[in-house]
N, C-alpha and C positions, 0 to 999 in steps of 0.2 A: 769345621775341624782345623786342628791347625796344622803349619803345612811341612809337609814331606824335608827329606831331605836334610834333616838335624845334624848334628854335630853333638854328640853321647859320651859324656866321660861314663866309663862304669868300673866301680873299685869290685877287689874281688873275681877279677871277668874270666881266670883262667881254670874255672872249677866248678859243679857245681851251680848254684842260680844265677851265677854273675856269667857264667859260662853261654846259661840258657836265655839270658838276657840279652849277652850279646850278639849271637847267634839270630834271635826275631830280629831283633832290629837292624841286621845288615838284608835280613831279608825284608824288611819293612823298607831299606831304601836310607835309609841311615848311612853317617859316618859315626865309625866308633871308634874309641881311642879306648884301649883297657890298660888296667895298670892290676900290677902284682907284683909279690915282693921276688920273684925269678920269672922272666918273659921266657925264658925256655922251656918255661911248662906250656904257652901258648902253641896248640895245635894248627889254631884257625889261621888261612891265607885264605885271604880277600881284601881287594882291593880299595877297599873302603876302611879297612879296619889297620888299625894301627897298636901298637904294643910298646909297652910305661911301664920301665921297672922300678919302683917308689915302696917300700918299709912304711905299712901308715905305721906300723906298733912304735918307729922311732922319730918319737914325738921331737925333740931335739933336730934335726933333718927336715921335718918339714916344711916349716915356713922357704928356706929356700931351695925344695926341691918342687914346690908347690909353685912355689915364681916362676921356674923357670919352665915348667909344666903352661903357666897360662901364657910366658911368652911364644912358645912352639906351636901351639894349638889357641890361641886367641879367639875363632870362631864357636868356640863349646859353647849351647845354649840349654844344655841339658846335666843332670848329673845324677845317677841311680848310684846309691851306695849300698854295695853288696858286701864290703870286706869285712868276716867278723871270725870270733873264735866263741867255742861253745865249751866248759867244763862244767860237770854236777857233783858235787858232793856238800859235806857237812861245812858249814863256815871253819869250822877249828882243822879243818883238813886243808885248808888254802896256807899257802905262804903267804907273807905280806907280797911278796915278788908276784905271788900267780892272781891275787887281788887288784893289784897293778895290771898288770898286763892286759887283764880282759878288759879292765874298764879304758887303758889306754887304746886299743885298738875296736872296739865296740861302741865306744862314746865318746871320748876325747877329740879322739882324732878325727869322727865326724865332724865334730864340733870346727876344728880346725880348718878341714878341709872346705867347710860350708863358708868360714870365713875368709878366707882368700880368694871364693869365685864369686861373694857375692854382689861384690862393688862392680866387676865387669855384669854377669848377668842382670844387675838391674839397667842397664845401660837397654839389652835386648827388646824388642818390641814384645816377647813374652820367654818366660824359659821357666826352667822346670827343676826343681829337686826332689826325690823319689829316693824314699828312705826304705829298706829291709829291714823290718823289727820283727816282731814276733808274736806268739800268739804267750809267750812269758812277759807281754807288755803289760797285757792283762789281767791276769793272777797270778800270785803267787806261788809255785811250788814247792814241795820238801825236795832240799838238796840242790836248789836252783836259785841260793838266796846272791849270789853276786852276778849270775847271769842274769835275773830276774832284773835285779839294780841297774844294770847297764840297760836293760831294753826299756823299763819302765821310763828311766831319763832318757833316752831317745824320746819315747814316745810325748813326753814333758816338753823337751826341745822342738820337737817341729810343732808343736801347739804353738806355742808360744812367738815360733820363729813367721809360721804362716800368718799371723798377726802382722807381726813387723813389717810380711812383705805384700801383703794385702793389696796396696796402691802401689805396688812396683812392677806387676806383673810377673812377678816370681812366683809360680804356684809353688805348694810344699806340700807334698804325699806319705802318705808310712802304708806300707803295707804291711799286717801281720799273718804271714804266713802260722799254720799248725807243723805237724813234724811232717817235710820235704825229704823225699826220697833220695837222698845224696849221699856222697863220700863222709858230711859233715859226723854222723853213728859212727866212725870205724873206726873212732880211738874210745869211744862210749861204752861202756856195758847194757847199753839199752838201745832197740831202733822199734820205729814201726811196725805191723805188724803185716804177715804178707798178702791176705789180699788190698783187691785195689780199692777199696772202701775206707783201709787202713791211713793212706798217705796221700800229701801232693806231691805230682812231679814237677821239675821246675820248671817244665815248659809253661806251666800255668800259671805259674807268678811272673813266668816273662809274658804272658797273653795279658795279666793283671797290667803291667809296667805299658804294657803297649796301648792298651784303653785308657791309660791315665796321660798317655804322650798326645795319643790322637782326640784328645775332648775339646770341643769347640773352644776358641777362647772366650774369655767372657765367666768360665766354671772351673771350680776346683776340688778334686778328687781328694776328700783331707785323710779319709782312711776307710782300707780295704781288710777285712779279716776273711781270711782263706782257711778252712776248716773238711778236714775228710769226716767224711758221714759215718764215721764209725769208729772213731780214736781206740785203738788198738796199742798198747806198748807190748814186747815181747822183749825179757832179759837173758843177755849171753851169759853164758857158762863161762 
């Protein structure tokens, strides 16, 4: 297995699965550093865990807020990216602005953020990138055609990227969760359905994230699809 005591960047961590993410892993013995774009929404105190107010959506800001991120925290040998936005409707219903936006903070700026850690983590004796895509990486849906684009090119990107790091000992993960019991419905006209057959909770995809932490070295978890035995949608009034 590999060993205890990490060092966890986790985007997204103040919410939700990045929330439930970081939560296991300080109880796995973890250091976590979470980032989101207000630390005031961070509830959790523990001593292990630290808080990163960073904008992925403003692409512009990056590169040197990313800098100065791996100066503060140089020990990261992990990174779970959980920061995303979710809207469904008709393509001719998006703005160019709201077409923007999701794929800057859904793909883009993964992108970015993968490239800035990835010259120190190949450095580590092994580390980790653990990607949150979706189960829309996978088909297509009606009304889900630019969220579907952003997850499918995630799911493009760490193919390709786990490639690259093959002999560096960077493993690269995606898990594609189905529809996750979260705040993520409550700007939606559609959530899951209410029994518990219906949906994951996010403690499960932090159970998924944590069996992908603790696997021996030497193997690589390339992809997890997390699915309720009973897909259920039910539409608000």
């Amino acid at each position: 297995m590999c060993p205890m005591n990490r060092h966890v960047l986790v985007t997204g961590a103040s919410s939700g699965i990045g929330r439930a993410i970081a939560r296991q892993l300080l109880k796995q013995g973890h250091h976590v550093i979470g980032v989101c774009r207000d630390i005031g929404k961070f509830k959790l105190k523990h001593e292990h865990f630290s808080a990163l107010a960073i904008d992925l959506s403003q692409l512009a800001d990056l590169p040197e807020k990313l800098r100065l991120l791996q100066k503060q925290y140089p020990a990261i040998d992990a990174v779970v990216f959980c920061a995303g936005s979710g809207r469904f409707a008709s393509l001719e219903e998006f703005s160019y602005t709201q077409i923007q936006a999701i794929i800057n903070l859904n793909l883009t700026s993964q992108m970015m953020l993968t490239r800035a850690m990835l010259p120190a983590l190949k450095k580590r004796p092994m580390a980790d990138l653990v990607f949150i895509g979706s189960e829309a990486a996978l088909s297509g849906s009606r009304k889900g055609s630019i969220y579907c684009a952003s997850k499918f090119g995630l799911r493009g990107f760490t193919q390709a990227l786990r490639e690259e790091c093959s002999k560096a000992n960077v493993r690269v993960s995606l898990i594609n969760p189905g529809m996750v019991k979260t705040a993520f419905f409550k700007s939606l006209n559609f959530a899951p359905g209410d029994a518990a057959s219906n949906y994951i909770l996010p403690e499960e995809v932090a159970e998924a994230v944590n069996y992908i932490l603790r696997a021996r070295v030497g193997i690589t978890i390339d992809e997890i699809n997390l699915n309720p035995a009973n897909q259920v949608i039910k539409f608000k009034e």
